[in-house]
C-alpha positions in Angstrom: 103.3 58.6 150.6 102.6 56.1 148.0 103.0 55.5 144.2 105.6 58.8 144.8 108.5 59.4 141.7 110.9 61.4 141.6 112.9 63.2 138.8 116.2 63.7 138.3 116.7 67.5 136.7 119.8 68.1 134.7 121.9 70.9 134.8 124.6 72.2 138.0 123.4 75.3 138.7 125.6 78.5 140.4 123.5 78.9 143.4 126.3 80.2 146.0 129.9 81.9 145.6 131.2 79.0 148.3 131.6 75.7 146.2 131.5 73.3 149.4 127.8 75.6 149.5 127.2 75.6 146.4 127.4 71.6 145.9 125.3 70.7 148.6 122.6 73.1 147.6 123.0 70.9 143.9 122.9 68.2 145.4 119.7 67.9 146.9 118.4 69.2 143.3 120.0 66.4 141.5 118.5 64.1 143.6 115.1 64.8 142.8 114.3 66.3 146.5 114.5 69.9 146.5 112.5 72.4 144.0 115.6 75.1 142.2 113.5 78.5 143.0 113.8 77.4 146.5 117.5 76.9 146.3 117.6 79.7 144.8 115.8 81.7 147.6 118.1 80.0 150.3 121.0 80.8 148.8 120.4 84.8 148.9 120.4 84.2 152.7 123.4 82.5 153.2 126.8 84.2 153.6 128.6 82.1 155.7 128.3 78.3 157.1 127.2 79.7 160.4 123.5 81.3 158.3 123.1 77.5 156.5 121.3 75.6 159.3 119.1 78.5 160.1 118.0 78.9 157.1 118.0 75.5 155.8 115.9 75.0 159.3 113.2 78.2 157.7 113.2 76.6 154.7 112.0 73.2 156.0 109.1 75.0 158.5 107.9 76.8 155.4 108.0 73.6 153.1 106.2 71.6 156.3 103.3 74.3 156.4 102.4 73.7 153.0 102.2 70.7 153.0 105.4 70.0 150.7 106.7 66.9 153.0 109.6 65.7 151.0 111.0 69.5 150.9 110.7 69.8 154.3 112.3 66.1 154.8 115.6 66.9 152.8 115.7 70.5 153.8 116.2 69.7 157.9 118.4 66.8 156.5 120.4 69.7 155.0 120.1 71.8 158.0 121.8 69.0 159.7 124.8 69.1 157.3 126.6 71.9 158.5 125.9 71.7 162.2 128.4 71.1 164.0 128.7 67.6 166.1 128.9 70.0 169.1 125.8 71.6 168.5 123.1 70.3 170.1 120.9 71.0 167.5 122.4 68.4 165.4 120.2 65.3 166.9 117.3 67.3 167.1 117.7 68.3 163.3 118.6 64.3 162.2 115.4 62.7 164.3 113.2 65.6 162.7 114.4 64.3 159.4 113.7 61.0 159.9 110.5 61.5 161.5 109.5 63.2 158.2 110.9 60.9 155.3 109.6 57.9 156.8 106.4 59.4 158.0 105.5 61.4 154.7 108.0 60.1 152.0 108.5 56.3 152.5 106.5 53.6 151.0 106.0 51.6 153.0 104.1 49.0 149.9 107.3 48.9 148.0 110.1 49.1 150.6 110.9 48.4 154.5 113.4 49.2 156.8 115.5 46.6 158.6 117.8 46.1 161.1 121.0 44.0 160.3 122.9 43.0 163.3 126.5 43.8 163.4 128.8 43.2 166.3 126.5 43.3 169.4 123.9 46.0 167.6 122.5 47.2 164.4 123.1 48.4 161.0 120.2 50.2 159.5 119.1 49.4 156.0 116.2 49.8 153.4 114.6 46.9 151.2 112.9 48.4 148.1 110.9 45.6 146.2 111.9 45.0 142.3 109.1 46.2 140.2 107.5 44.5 137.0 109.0 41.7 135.1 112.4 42.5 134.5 115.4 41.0 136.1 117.9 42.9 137.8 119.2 41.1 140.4 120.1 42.5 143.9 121.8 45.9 144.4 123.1 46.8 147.3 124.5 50.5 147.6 126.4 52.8 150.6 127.3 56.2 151.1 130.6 57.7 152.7 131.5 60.3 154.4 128.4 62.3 154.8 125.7 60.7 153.7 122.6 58.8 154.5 120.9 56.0 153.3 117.8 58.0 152.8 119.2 60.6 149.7 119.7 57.4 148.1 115.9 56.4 148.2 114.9 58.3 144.6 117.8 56.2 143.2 116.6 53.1 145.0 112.7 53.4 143.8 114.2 54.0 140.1 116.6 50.9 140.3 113.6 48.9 141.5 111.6 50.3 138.4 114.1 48.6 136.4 113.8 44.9 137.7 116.5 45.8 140.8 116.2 44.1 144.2 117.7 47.3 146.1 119.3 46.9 149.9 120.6 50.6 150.7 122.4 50.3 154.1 124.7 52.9 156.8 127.8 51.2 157.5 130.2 52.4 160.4 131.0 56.3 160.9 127.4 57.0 158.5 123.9 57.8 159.8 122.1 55.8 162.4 124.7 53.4 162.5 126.8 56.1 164.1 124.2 58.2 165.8 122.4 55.4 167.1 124.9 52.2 167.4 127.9 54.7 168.2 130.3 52.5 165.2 133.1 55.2 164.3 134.2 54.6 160.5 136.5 52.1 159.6 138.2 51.5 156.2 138.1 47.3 157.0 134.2 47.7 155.0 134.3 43.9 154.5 133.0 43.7 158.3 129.4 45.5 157.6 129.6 44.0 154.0 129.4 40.7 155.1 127.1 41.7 158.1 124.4 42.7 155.4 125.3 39.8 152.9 124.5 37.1 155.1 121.5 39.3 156.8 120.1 39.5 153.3 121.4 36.2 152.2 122.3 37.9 149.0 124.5 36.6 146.6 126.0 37.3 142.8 125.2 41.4 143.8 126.3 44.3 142.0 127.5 46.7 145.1 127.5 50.8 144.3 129.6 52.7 146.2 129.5 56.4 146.5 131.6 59.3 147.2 133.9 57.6 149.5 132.1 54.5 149.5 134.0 54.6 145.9 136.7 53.3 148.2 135.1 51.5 150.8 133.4 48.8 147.6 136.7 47.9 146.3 138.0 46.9 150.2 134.7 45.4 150.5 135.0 43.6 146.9 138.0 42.4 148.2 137.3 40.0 150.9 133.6 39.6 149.8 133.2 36.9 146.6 129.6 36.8 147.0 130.0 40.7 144.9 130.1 40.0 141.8 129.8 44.0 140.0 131.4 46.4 141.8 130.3 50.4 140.7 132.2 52.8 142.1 130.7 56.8 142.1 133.7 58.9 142.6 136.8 57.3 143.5 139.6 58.2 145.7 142.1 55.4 145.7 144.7 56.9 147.9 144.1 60.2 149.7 147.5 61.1 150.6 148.4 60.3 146.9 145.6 63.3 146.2 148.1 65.6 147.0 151.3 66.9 145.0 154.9 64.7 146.2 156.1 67.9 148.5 153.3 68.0 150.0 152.8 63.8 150.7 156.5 63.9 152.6 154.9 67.5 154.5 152.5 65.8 155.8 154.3 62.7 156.7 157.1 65.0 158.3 154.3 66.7 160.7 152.5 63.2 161.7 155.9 62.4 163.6 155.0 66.1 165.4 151.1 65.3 166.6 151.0 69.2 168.9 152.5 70.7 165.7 150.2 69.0 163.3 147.0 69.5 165.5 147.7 72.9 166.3 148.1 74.0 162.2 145.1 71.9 162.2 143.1 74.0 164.7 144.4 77.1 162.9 143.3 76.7 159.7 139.5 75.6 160.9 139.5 79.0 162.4 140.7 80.8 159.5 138.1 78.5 157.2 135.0 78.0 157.6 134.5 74.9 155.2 138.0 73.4 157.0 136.4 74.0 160.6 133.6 71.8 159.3 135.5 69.3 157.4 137.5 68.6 160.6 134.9 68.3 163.1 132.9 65.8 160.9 136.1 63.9 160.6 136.7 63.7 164.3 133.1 62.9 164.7 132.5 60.0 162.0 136.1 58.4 163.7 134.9 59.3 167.1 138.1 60.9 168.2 139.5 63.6 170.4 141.9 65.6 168.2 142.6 66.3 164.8 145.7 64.3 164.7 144.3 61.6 165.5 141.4 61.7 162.9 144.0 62.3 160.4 145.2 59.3 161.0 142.6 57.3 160.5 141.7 59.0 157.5 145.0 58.1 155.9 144.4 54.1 156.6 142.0 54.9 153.4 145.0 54.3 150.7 146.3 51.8 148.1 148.0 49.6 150.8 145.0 48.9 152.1 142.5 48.5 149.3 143.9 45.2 148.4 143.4 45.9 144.9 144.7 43.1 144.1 142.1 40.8 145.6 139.5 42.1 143.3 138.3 39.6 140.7 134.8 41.1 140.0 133.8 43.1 137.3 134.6 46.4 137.8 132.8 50.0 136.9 134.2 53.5 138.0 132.8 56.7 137.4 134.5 60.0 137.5 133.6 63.7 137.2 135.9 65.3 135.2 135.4 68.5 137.6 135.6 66.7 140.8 136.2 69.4 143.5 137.3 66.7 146.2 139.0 64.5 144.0 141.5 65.0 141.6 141.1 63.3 138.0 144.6 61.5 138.4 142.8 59.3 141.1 140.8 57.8 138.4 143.6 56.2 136.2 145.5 55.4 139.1 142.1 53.5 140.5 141.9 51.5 136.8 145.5 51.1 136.6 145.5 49.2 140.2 143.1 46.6 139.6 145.2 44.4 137.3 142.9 42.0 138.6 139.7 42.5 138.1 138.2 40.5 135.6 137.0 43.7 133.4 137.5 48.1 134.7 135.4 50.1 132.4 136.4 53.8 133.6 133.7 56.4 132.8 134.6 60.2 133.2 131.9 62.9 132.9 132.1 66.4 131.2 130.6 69.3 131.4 128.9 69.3 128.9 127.0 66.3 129.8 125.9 68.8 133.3 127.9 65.6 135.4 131.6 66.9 135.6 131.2 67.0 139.4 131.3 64.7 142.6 129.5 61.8 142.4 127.9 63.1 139.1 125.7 65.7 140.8 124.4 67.6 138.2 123.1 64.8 135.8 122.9 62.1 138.3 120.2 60.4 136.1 122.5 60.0 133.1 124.5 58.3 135.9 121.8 55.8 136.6 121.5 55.3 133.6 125.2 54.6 132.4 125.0 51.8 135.7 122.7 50.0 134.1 123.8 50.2 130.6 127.3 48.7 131.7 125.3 46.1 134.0 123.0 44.5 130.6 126.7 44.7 128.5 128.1 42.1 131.4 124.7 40.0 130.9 125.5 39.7 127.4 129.1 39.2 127.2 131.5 36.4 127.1 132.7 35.7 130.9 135.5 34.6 129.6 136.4 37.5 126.9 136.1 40.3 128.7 138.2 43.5 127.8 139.4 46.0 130.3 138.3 49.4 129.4 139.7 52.6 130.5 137.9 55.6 129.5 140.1 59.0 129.4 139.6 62.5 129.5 140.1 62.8 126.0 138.6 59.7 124.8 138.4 55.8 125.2 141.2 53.2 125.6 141.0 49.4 125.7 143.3 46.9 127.0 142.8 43.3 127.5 142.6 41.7 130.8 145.9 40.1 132.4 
């Protein structure tokens, strides 16, 4: 499809009792790739995880039959969501997917996809062509723990309206390079960063990370000079630190007891439907065997490891002030960490700007739009006067840079 926009509609909309339900049906709105009164229709058919793919899947026939490709593209991508890495359903439901975006949605005139080769395979990625006579420089932007590089294509095609070289890529544990290259996720993101750096030969970048990739572009900012802006959507910092004190040294106390911790585990996916999925998509992005030992891996995502203190870039983080995965403390501890970074400019979002949410779902234009705002302030500011600014719930504070 060719010439093809996209919109990004504001407003988060209560579509399903179930929040994990309720995001994901928002956030295929947000992104410009799913109609509301479809949603909407969905929705009344789903009561628990186990109606979403089958209806997700109805939805996507229907939207296929008349003629409404992108719908049906995004609505077997959400099918795919909730199956489970055990069902084998799951494949078919991806390569449908992709056999739809890229052979009814993509442009092939403004963008192309690309193989980067990373440690004896590939990494997939997506060039979109800068449009018109501005100056954007090169973006390059990621996912984290769910997505795929191709929700990210409205964003990319409105970046690239703005002057943007744009270079969306799957690093380990996302997408194809999981499903088809078999890389289990790793928290050491500096390996596929510099895999698609020198690939792309791309330096001075701005990198945007999102949802977890809000972690993964600081650890990747870290080792990786040739970053220069680093945007992170959503950041977690430290996930054992998103928990209370009693409940840090709980868990700690059962990782010494692996049959204790995987049983409680196992138990509560039963009990929980969103858990039971939560779990298996952890084992499967780490491409282990038991919950205890996906756990584990999970928890090498934490402070220790981010190296915050490597990070000399310019720095952007934006926070929902409603995040329902990550707790608003993670923001200040994020700013307060990166002592140094040569500016943090924290950004939370309300609701009453419709982006108080993960990853800004909701209003993810006024997102956009805040990215590049904060990018045309570093063009026109003193390198070597940069402040450090914070932004609260409550308001703004600044502090200059050590």
């Amino acid at each position: 499809m060719r010439n093809q926009t996209f919109e990004f509609p504001v407003g988060y909309h209560k579509l399903h009792p179930a929040k994990i339900m309720d995001f994901q049906l928002n956030r295929w709105h947000s992104y410009g790739y799913l109609r509301l009164e479809d949603l909407r229709r969905a929705a009344r058919q789903i009561r628990t995880l186990e109606d979403w793919t089958p209806e997700m899947t109805r939805q996507a026939k229907k939207a296929a039959a008349e003629g409404r490709m992108t719908e049906a593209a995004f609505f077997y991508r959400s099918a795919e969501f909730f199956a489970l890495p055990t069902d084998p359903d799951k494949r078919i439901l991806y390569d449908t997917f992709q056999d739809i975006f890229y052979g009814h949605v993509f442009d092939v005139h403004r963008a192309e996809r690309i193989d980067v080769p990373y440690e004896g395979a590939h990494l997939p990625a997506l060039r979109i062509q800068a449009q018109g006579d501005q100056k954007g420089g090169t973006l390059v932007a990621h996912g984290g723990f769910d997505s795929f590089m191709e929700e990210f294509y409205s964003m990319g095609l409105w970046f690239s309206d703005r002057g943007f070289e744009v270079i969306l890529f799957e690093g380990p544990g996302q997408g194809g390079a999981l499903k088809k290259s078999g890389f289990a996720l790793t928290h050491e993101w500096e390996r596929p960063a510099k895999a698609v750096l020198n690939h792309f030969n791309a330096h001075d970048v701005s990198w945007l990370g999102i949802s977890l990739g809000g972690w993964l572009c600081f650890r990747a900012a870290a080792f990786e000079p040739r970053i220069t802006r680093v945007i992170a959507s959503s950041i977690a910092f430290d996930y054992l630190q998103m928990v209370s004190p009693p409940v840090q040294w709980f868990v700690r106390t059962l990782l010494r007891y692996p049959r204790v911790m995987n049983g409680m585990a196992i138990l509560k996916a039963r009990l929980l439907p969103q858990e039971r999925w939560g779990l298996h998509h952890m084992m499967y992005i780490f491409n282990v065997q038991t919950p205890i030992e996906a756990i584990v891996k999970f928890l090498e995502f934490n402070e220790r490891n981010q190296h915050t203190d490597r990070i000399r870039q310019d720095v952007l983080i934006l926070t929902g002030a409603e995040d329902h995965f990550i707790p608003l403390k993670m923001h200040d501890m994020q700013v307060s960490a990166l002592n140094s970074a040569r500016s943090v400019t924290g950004r939370i979002f309300t609701a009453a700007e419709h982006a108080q949410n993960h990853c800004q779902v909701g209003n993810w234009g006024l997102a956009l739009r805040e990215m590049v705002k904060w990018m045309s302030s570093l063009e026109n500011a003193d390198p070597g006067n940069r402040e450090v600014e914070a932004a609260g719930a409550h308001g703004r504070a600044v502090r200059k840079p050590h």
